[in-house]
C-alpha positions as a Markdown table, in Angstrom:
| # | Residue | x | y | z |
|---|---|---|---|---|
| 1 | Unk | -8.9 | -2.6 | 8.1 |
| 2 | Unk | -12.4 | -3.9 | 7.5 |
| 3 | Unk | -13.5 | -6.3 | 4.4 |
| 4 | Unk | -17.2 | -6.5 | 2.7 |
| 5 | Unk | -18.6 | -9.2 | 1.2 |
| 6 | Unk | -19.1 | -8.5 | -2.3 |
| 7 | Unk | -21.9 | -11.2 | -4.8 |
| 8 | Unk | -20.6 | -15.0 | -4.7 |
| 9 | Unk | -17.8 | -15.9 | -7.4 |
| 10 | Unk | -17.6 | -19.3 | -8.4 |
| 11 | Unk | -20.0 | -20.1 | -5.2 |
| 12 | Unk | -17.8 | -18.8 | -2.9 |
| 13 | Unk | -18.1 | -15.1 | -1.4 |
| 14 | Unk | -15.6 | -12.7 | -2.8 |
| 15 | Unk | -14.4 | -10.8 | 0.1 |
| 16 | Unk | -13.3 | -6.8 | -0.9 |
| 17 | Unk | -10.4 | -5.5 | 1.6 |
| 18 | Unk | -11.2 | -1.9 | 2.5 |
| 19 | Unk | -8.6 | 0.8 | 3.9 |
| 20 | Unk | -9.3 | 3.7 | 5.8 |
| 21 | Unk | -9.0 | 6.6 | 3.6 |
| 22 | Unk | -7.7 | 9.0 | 6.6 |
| 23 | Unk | -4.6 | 8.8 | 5.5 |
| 24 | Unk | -4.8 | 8.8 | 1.8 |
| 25 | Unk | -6.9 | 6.3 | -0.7 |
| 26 | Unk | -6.1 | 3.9 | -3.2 |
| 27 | Unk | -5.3 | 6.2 | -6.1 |
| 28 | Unk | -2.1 | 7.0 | -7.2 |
| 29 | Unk | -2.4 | 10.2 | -6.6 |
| 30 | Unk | -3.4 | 10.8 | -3.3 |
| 31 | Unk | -0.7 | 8.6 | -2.3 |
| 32 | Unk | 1.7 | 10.6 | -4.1 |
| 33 | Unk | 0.4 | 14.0 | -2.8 |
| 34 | Unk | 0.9 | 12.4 | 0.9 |
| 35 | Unk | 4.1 | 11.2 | 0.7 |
| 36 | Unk | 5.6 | 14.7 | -0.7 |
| 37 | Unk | 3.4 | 16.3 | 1.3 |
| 38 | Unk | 5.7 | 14.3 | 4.4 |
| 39 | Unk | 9.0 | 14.6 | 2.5 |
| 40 | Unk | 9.4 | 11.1 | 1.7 |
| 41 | Unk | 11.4 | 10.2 | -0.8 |
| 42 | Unk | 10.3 | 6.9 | -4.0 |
| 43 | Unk | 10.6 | 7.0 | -7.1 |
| 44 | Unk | 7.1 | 6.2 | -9.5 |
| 45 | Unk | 8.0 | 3.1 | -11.5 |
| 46 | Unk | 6.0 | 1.0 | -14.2 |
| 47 | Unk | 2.3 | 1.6 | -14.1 |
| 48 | Unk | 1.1 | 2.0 | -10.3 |
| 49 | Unk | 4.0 | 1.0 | -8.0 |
| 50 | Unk | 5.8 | 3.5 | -5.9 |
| 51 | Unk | 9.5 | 2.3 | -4.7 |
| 52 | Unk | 11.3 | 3.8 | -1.3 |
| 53 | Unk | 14.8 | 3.2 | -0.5 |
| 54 | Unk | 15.8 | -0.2 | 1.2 |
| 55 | Unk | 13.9 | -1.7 | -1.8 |
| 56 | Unk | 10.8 | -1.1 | -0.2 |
| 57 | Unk | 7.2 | -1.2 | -3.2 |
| 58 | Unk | 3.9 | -0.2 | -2.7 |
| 59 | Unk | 1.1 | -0.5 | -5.4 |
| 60 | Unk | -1.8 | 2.0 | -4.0 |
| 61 | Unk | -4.3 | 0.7 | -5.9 |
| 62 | Unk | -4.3 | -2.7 | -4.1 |
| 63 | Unk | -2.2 | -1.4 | -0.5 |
| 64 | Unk | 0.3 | -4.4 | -1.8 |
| 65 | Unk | 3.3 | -3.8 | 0.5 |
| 66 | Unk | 6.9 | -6.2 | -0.9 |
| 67 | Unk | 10.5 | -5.6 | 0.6 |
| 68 | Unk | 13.3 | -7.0 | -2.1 |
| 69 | Unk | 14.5 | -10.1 | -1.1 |
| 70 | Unk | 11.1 | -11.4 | 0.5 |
| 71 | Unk | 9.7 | -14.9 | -0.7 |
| 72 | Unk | 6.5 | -13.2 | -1.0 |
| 73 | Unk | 4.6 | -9.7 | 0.0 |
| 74 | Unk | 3.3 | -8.9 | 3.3 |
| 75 | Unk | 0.3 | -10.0 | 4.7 |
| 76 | Unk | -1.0 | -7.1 | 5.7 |
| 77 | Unk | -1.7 | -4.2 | 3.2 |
| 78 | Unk | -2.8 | -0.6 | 2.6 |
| 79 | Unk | -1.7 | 3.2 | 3.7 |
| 80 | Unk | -1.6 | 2.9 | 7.2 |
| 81 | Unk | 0.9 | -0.5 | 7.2 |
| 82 | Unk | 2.8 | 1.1 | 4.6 |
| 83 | Unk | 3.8 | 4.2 | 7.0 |
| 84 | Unk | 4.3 | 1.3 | 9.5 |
| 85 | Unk | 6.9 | -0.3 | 7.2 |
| 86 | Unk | 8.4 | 3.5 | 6.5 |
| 87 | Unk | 8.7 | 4.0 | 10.0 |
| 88 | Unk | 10.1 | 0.9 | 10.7 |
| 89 | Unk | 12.8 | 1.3 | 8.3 |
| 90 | Unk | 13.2 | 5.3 | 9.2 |
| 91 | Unk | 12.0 | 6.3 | 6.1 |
| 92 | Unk | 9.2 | 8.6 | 7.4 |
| 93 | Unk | 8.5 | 10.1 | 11.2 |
């Protein structure tokens, strides 16, 4: 995961998080068309969150990654830590 430094914002510099788009992007789509593509099973909920069993949610747009139950998100983010988390919880190969 690399980041770019995008023009100052209150004068600090905004930093954009990037993903590698080898797996699939940040649309909606292509993360949809992936995950069929490998069988997995979710469930497309309220505007641009995808939910897996074990209360597992990903929103492609910004790679967020949250478990139910977790005080907060995971740190880490996009398409490549999201098969990670599948994985992990046997959700995907």
């Amino acid at each position: 995961m690399g980041a770019q430094v995008i023009p100052f914002a209150f004068g600090k510099p905004a930093v954009k998080e990037t993903y590698s788009e080898e797996i699939f992007g940040n649309s909606m789509e292509e993360a949809e068309e992936y995950l069929r593509s490998r069988g997995v099973r979710y469930t497309r909920c309220q505007g641009n969150q995808l939910k897996f069993d074990q209360g597992i949610s990903y929103w492609p747009r910004k790679g967020t990654i949250y478990i139910d139950g977790a005080e907060k998100a995971d740190n880490e983010r996009g398409p490549e830590h999201l098969l990670d988390v599948l994985r992990k919880h046997r959700l995907v190969k």
